[in-house]
Steps between C-alpha positions, in 0.01 A plus 500: 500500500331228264342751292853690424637185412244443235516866375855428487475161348265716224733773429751253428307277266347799303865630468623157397176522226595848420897380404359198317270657241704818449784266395223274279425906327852515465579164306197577304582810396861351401309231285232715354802753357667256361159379298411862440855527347435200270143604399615877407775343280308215386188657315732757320675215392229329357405809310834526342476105410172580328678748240823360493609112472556315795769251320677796334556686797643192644718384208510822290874659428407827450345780716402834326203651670427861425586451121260361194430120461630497911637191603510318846763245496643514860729236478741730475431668817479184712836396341640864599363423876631154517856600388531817764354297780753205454769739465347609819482197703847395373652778677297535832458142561860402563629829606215553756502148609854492528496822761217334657742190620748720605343724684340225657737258541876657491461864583558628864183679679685773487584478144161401391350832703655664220531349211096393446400883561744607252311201249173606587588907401479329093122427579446876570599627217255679268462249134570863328842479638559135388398625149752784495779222607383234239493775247835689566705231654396147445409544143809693397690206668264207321577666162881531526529120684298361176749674253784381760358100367417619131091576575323747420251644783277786497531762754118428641552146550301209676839399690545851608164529638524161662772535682426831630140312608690203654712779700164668652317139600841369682364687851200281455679159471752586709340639813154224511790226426711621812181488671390143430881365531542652868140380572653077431542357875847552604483174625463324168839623432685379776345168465696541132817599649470234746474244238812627307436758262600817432378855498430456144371195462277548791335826298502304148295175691306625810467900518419590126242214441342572815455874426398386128158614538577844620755532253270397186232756637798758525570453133165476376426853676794656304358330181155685562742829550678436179179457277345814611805715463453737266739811530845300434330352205406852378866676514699179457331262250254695313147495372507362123372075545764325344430119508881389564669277762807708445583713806718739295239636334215706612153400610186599772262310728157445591502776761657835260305314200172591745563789621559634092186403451303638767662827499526570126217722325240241402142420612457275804283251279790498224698178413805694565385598896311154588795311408683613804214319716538185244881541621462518852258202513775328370726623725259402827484149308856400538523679815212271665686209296832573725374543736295165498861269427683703750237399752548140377880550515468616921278226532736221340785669701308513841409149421861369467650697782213347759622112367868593531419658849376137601802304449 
Protein backbone atom coordinates (compact mmCIF):
# COMPACT_ATOMS: atom_id res chain seq x y z
CA UNK A 1 0.00 0.00 0.00
CA UNK A 2 2.95 2.47 0.98
CA UNK A 3 4.86 1.67 -2.00
CA UNK A 4 1.76 2.59 -4.49
CA UNK A 5 1.43 5.66 -2.75
CA UNK A 6 4.94 6.67 -3.51
CA UNK A 7 4.76 5.39 -7.15
CA UNK A 8 1.78 7.45 -7.21
CA UNK A 9 3.21 10.40 -5.42
CA UNK A 10 6.14 9.92 -8.42
CA UNK A 11 3.95 9.79 -11.34
CA UNK A 12 2.43 12.85 -10.22
CA UNK A 13 5.52 14.91 -9.58
CA UNK A 14 7.24 13.77 -12.87
CA UNK A 15 3.94 14.80 -14.65
CA UNK A 16 3.85 18.08 -12.76
CA UNK A 17 7.87 18.38 -14.08
CA UNK A 18 6.82 17.25 -17.44
CA UNK A 19 3.91 20.35 -17.68
CA UNK A 20 6.44 22.77 -16.19
CA UNK A 21 9.36 22.56 -18.63
CA UNK A 22 7.26 21.89 -21.74
CA UNK A 23 5.57 25.23 -20.98
CA UNK A 24 9.35 26.86 -20.10
CA UNK A 25 10.12 25.26 -24.22
CA UNK A 26 7.12 26.95 -25.08
CA UNK A 27 7.80 30.61 -23.72
CA UNK A 28 11.21 30.14 -25.04
CA UNK A 29 10.44 29.34 -28.23
CA UNK A 30 7.91 32.47 -28.20
CA UNK A 31 10.97 34.69 -27.09
CA UNK A 32 13.64 33.22 -29.25
CA UNK A 33 11.17 33.98 -32.55
CA UNK A 34 10.69 37.11 -31.73
CA UNK A 35 14.78 37.69 -31.47
CA UNK A 36 15.25 35.54 -34.54
CA UNK A 37 12.72 37.96 -36.21
CA UNK A 38 14.78 41.01 -35.14
CA UNK A 39 18.22 39.51 -36.01
CA UNK A 40 17.00 38.38 -39.71
CA UNK A 41 15.77 42.00 -40.21
CA UNK A 42 18.42 43.63 -38.37
CA UNK A 43 21.74 42.57 -40.24
CA UNK A 44 20.06 43.26 -43.69
CA UNK A 45 19.43 46.45 -42.37
CA UNK A 46 22.72 47.25 -41.47
CA UNK A 47 23.89 46.27 -44.89
CA UNK A 48 21.58 48.62 -46.56
CA UNK A 49 22.82 51.49 -43.96
CA UNK A 50 26.34 50.73 -45.12
CA UNK A 51 25.50 51.77 -48.89
CA UNK A 52 22.88 54.07 -48.34
CA UNK A 53 22.66 57.05 -45.62
CA UNK A 54 21.18 56.42 -42.49
CA UNK A 55 19.97 60.30 -42.02
CA UNK A 56 18.65 60.41 -45.62
CA UNK A 57 16.57 57.55 -45.38
CA UNK A 58 15.16 59.05 -42.31
CA UNK A 59 14.69 62.66 -43.50
CA UNK A 60 15.00 62.18 -47.29
CA UNK A 61 11.74 63.35 -49.54
CA UNK A 62 12.26 61.33 -52.27
CA UNK A 63 12.25 57.52 -52.94
CA UNK A 64 13.34 56.26 -56.45
CA UNK A 65 15.00 52.92 -56.16
CA UNK A 66 15.39 50.94 -59.33
CA UNK A 67 16.35 54.15 -61.35
CA UNK A 68 20.03 55.99 -61.73
CA UNK A 69 21.43 58.22 -58.88
CA UNK A 70 18.49 56.05 -56.58
CA UNK A 71 17.32 57.80 -53.75
CA UNK A 72 16.02 56.62 -50.26
CA UNK A 73 14.12 59.32 -48.69
CA UNK A 74 11.27 57.45 -46.85
CA UNK A 75 9.76 60.17 -45.26
CA UNK A 76 7.36 60.01 -47.59
CA UNK A 77 6.32 56.58 -46.89
CA UNK A 78 6.10 56.95 -43.11
CA UNK A 79 3.97 60.11 -43.76
CA UNK A 80 1.72 57.89 -46.24
CA UNK A 81 1.42 55.22 -43.17
CA UNK A 82 0.74 57.75 -40.55
CA UNK A 83 -2.09 59.45 -42.55
CA UNK A 84 -4.01 55.92 -43.50
CA UNK A 85 -3.62 54.62 -40.00
CA UNK A 86 -5.18 57.80 -38.35
CA UNK A 87 -7.80 57.78 -40.85
CA UNK A 88 -8.00 54.32 -39.55
CA UNK A 89 -8.24 54.69 -35.93
CA UNK A 90 -10.60 57.68 -36.40
CA UNK A 91 -13.15 55.49 -37.75
CA UNK A 92 -12.85 52.17 -35.72
CA UNK A 93 -12.18 53.72 -32.48
CA UNK A 94 -15.49 55.46 -31.88
CA UNK A 95 -17.62 53.34 -34.02
CA UNK A 96 -16.28 50.06 -32.47
CA UNK A 97 -16.22 51.44 -29.05
CA UNK A 98 -19.46 52.85 -29.36
CA UNK A 99 -21.07 49.15 -30.32
CA UNK A 100 -18.98 47.86 -27.65
CA UNK A 101 -21.15 49.96 -24.85
CA UNK A 102 -24.15 49.02 -26.33
CA UNK A 103 -23.92 45.76 -26.75
CA UNK A 104 -22.74 45.66 -23.40
CA UNK A 105 -24.64 47.86 -21.62
CA UNK A 106 -28.18 48.63 -23.47
CA UNK A 107 -28.78 45.72 -25.78
CA UNK A 108 -31.08 42.76 -24.68
CA UNK A 109 -29.33 39.10 -24.53
CA UNK A 110 -31.35 38.36 -27.04
CA UNK A 111 -30.51 41.25 -29.13
CA UNK A 112 -26.87 41.10 -28.48
CA UNK A 113 -26.96 37.09 -29.64
CA UNK A 114 -27.38 38.67 -32.85
CA UNK A 115 -26.16 41.64 -33.45
CA UNK A 116 -22.17 40.88 -32.31
CA UNK A 117 -22.16 37.74 -34.80
CA UNK A 118 -23.42 39.83 -37.50
CA UNK A 119 -20.17 42.49 -36.38
CA UNK A 120 -17.82 39.84 -36.18
CA UNK A 121 -18.82 38.46 -40.11
CA UNK A 122 -16.59 42.11 -41.18
CA UNK A 123 -13.47 40.37 -39.55
CA UNK A 124 -13.90 37.41 -42.00
CA UNK A 125 -13.75 38.98 -44.84
CA UNK A 126 -10.86 38.41 -47.27
CA UNK A 127 -8.53 42.19 -47.44
CA UNK A 128 -8.98 41.48 -51.43
CA UNK A 129 -12.58 42.17 -50.96
CA UNK A 130 -12.04 45.37 -48.86
CA UNK A 131 -9.81 46.53 -51.78
CA UNK A 132 -12.47 45.96 -54.43
CA UNK A 133 -14.97 48.13 -52.04
CA UNK A 134 -12.37 50.96 -51.34
CA UNK A 135 -11.65 50.98 -55.00
CA UNK A 136 -15.20 50.88 -56.61
CA UNK A 137 -17.26 52.35 -53.88
CA UNK A 138 -15.54 54.37 -51.28
CA UNK A 139 -13.25 56.11 -53.63
CA UNK A 140 -15.86 57.00 -56.24
CA UNK A 141 -17.79 58.46 -53.21
CA UNK A 142 -14.46 60.38 -51.62
CA UNK A 143 -13.94 62.00 -55.07
CA UNK A 144 -17.48 63.30 -55.74
CA UNK A 145 -17.93 64.46 -51.70
CA UNK A 146 -14.51 66.59 -52.25
CA UNK A 147 -15.92 68.29 -55.47
CA UNK A 148 -19.38 68.50 -53.42
CA UNK A 149 -16.91 71.17 -50.86
CA UNK A 150 -14.76 72.57 -53.88
CA UNK A 151 -11.58 69.83 -53.40
CA UNK A 152 -10.06 68.12 -55.55
CA UNK A 153 -9.30 64.27 -54.60
CA UNK A 154 -7.78 61.60 -56.52
CA UNK A 155 -9.56 58.46 -57.11
CA UNK A 156 -6.68 56.28 -55.11
CA UNK A 157 -6.79 58.29 -52.11
CA UNK A 158 -5.33 57.97 -48.46
CA UNK A 159 -8.99 58.79 -47.04
CA UNK A 160 -10.43 56.16 -49.22
CA UNK A 161 -8.09 53.59 -48.11
CA UNK A 162 -8.46 54.64 -44.51
CA UNK A 163 -11.72 54.39 -44.11
CA UNK A 164 -12.16 51.22 -45.81
CA UNK A 165 -9.14 50.05 -43.14
CA UNK A 166 -11.02 51.62 -40.18
CA UNK A 167 -14.21 49.53 -41.49
CA UNK A 168 -12.16 46.04 -41.38
CA UNK A 169 -10.40 46.73 -37.67
CA UNK A 170 -14.00 47.78 -36.06
CA UNK A 171 -14.62 43.71 -35.21
CA UNK A 172 -11.41 44.01 -33.30
CA UNK A 173 -12.33 47.03 -31.07
CA UNK A 174 -15.60 46.22 -30.89
CA UNK A 175 -15.78 42.58 -29.85
CA UNK A 176 -12.31 42.65 -27.09
CA UNK A 177 -14.12 46.06 -25.83
CA UNK A 178 -17.54 44.16 -25.22
CA UNK A 179 -15.44 41.68 -23.62
CA UNK A 180 -13.59 43.82 -21.07
CA UNK A 181 -16.88 46.08 -20.40
CA UNK A 182 -19.09 42.88 -19.45
CA UNK A 183 -16.03 41.54 -17.53
CA UNK A 184 -16.41 45.20 -14.85
CA UNK A 185 -18.18 43.73 -11.54
CA UNK A 186 -21.79 44.24 -11.86
CA UNK A 187 -21.67 45.28 -8.52
CA UNK A 188 -19.61 48.40 -9.08
CA UNK A 189 -22.52 49.60 -10.97
CA UNK A 190 -25.16 49.28 -8.65
CA UNK A 191 -23.11 50.82 -6.01
CA UNK A 192 -23.31 53.90 -8.85
CA UNK A 193 -26.93 53.69 -9.21
CA UNK A 194 -27.31 53.50 -5.60
CA UNK A 195 -25.53 56.68 -5.13
CA UNK A 196 -27.66 58.58 -7.75
CA UNK A 197 -26.47 58.35 -11.12
CA UNK A 198 -27.57 57.35 -14.16
CA UNK A 199 -27.04 54.70 -16.78
CA UNK A 200 -24.81 57.05 -18.46
CA UNK A 201 -23.01 58.57 -16.10
CA UNK A 202 -22.37 55.35 -14.39
CA UNK A 203 -20.56 54.03 -17.90
CA UNK A 204 -18.74 57.58 -18.48
CA UNK A 205 -17.22 57.35 -14.48
CA UNK A 206 -17.05 53.67 -13.30
CA UNK A 207 -17.48 51.01 -16.27
CA UNK A 208 -15.27 52.63 -19.11
CA UNK A 209 -12.27 53.61 -16.83
CA UNK A 210 -12.36 50.38 -15.26
CA UNK A 211 -12.24 48.44 -18.56
CA UNK A 212 -9.54 51.17 -19.75
CA UNK A 213 -6.85 48.74 -19.89
CA UNK A 214 -8.60 46.21 -21.98
CA UNK A 215 -9.84 48.79 -24.11
CA UNK A 216 -6.28 50.51 -24.84
CA UNK A 217 -4.90 46.89 -25.61
CA UNK A 218 -8.06 46.48 -27.95
CA UNK A 219 -7.01 49.53 -29.89
CA UNK A 220 -3.47 49.04 -29.94
CA UNK A 221 -4.15 45.43 -31.53
CA UNK A 222 -6.14 47.09 -34.39
CA UNK A 223 -3.23 49.63 -34.75
CA UNK A 224 -0.74 46.60 -35.30
CA UNK A 225 -3.63 45.35 -37.95
CA UNK A 226 -3.70 48.67 -39.65
CA UNK A 227 0.18 49.02 -40.16
CA UNK A 228 0.57 45.72 -41.72
CA UNK A 229 -2.32 46.01 -44.09
CA UNK A 230 -1.26 45.96 -47.29
CA UNK A 231 -4.01 44.94 -49.91
CA UNK A 232 -6.46 48.08 -49.27
CA UNK A 233 -3.44 50.21 -49.62
CA UNK A 234 -2.64 48.51 -52.97
CA UNK A 235 -6.22 48.96 -54.83
CA UNK A 236 -7.29 52.04 -52.87
CA UNK A 237 -4.32 54.41 -52.25
CA UNK A 238 -1.65 53.42 -54.52
CA UNK A 239 2.05 52.76 -54.72
CA UNK A 240 3.85 56.16 -55.90
CA UNK A 241 5.46 57.84 -52.11
CA UNK A 242 4.08 61.08 -52.07
CA UNK A 243 5.27 63.01 -48.92
CA UNK A 244 1.79 64.91 -48.26
CA UNK A 245 -0.48 65.23 -45.19
CA UNK A 246 -3.30 65.69 -47.62
CA UNK A 247 -5.70 62.72 -47.58
CA UNK A 248 -7.13 63.62 -51.02
CA UNK A 249 -4.31 62.78 -52.69
CA UNK A 250 -2.59 59.55 -53.19
CA UNK A 251 0.16 57.89 -51.22
CA UNK A 252 1.60 54.10 -49.88
CA UNK A 253 3.02 52.67 -46.66
CA UNK A 254 5.76 50.89 -45.16
CA UNK A 255 4.17 47.49 -45.76
CA UNK A 256 3.28 47.79 -50.07
CA UNK A 257 6.62 50.06 -50.11
CA UNK A 258 8.32 46.44 -48.85
CA UNK A 259 6.77 44.17 -50.49
CA UNK A 260 7.80 46.37 -54.08
CA UNK A 261 10.95 45.91 -53.14
CA UNK A 262 11.32 42.43 -52.32
CA UNK A 263 9.36 41.19 -55.14
CA UNK A 264 10.65 43.39 -57.97
CA UNK A 265 13.56 42.00 -60.33
CA UNK A 266 16.70 43.07 -58.49
CA UNK A 267 19.52 41.24 -56.64
CA UNK A 268 18.95 40.36 -52.98
CA UNK A 269 22.22 42.38 -52.03
CA UNK A 270 20.85 45.51 -54.11
CA UNK A 271 19.99 48.89 -52.41
CA UNK A 272 16.69 48.62 -54.01
CA UNK A 273 15.84 44.87 -52.22
CA UNK A 274 17.68 45.54 -48.69
CA UNK A 275 15.76 48.57 -48.21
CA UNK A 276 12.64 46.65 -47.55
CA UNK A 277 14.53 45.03 -44.39
CA UNK A 278 15.80 48.80 -43.52
CA UNK A 279 11.84 49.41 -43.69
CA UNK A 280 10.62 46.78 -41.66
CA UNK A 281 13.18 47.41 -38.89
CA UNK A 282 11.58 50.52 -38.72
CA UNK A 283 8.41 49.26 -38.69
CA UNK A 284 9.28 46.60 -35.58
CA UNK A 285 10.82 49.91 -33.97
CA UNK A 286 7.66 51.81 -33.49
CA UNK A 287 5.80 48.72 -33.04
CA UNK A 288 8.00 47.73 -29.81
CA UNK A 289 7.70 51.66 -29.04
CA UNK A 290 3.66 51.16 -28.76
CA UNK A 291 3.69 48.77 -27.50
CA UNK A 292 6.05 49.89 -24.56
CA UNK A 293 3.54 53.34 -23.74
CA UNK A 294 0.50 51.25 -24.11
CA UNK A 295 1.90 49.01 -21.41
CA UNK A 296 2.58 52.20 -19.39
CA UNK A 297 -0.93 53.46 -20.27
CA UNK A 298 -2.65 49.80 -18.61
CA UNK A 299 -0.39 50.26 -15.92
CA UNK A 300 -1.34 54.03 -15.06
CA UNK A 301 -5.01 52.92 -15.62
CA UNK A 302 -4.81 49.71 -13.37
CA UNK A 303 -3.10 51.94 -10.95
CA UNK A 304 -5.95 54.52 -10.68
CA UNK A 305 -8.82 52.11 -10.76
CA UNK A 306 -7.15 50.03 -7.57
CA UNK A 307 -7.04 53.78 -5.50
CA UNK A 308 -10.58 54.62 -6.60
CA UNK A 309 -11.63 50.98 -5.63
CA UNK A 310 -10.39 51.93 -1.98
CA UNK A 311 -12.54 54.77 -1.21
Amino acid sequence: MLSSLQSEKKRRELNEKLIKYTLILAAAISILTTFGILFSILFEAIEFFQLRSFWYFLTGTIWSPGVANSQFGALPIFAGTFVITIIALLVAIPIGLGSAIYMSEYASPKLRDYLKPILEILAGIPTVVYGFFAAITVAPLVVKAAAFFGLEATFNSALASGIVMGIMIIPLISSLSDDVIRAVPDSQRKAAFALGMTHGETIKNIVIPSAMPGIISASLLALSRALGETMIVVMAAGLRPNFSWNPLEDMTTVTVTIVNSLVGDFEFNSPETLSAFALGLVLFIVTLILNMISLSLIRKFKEKYKVNTLW
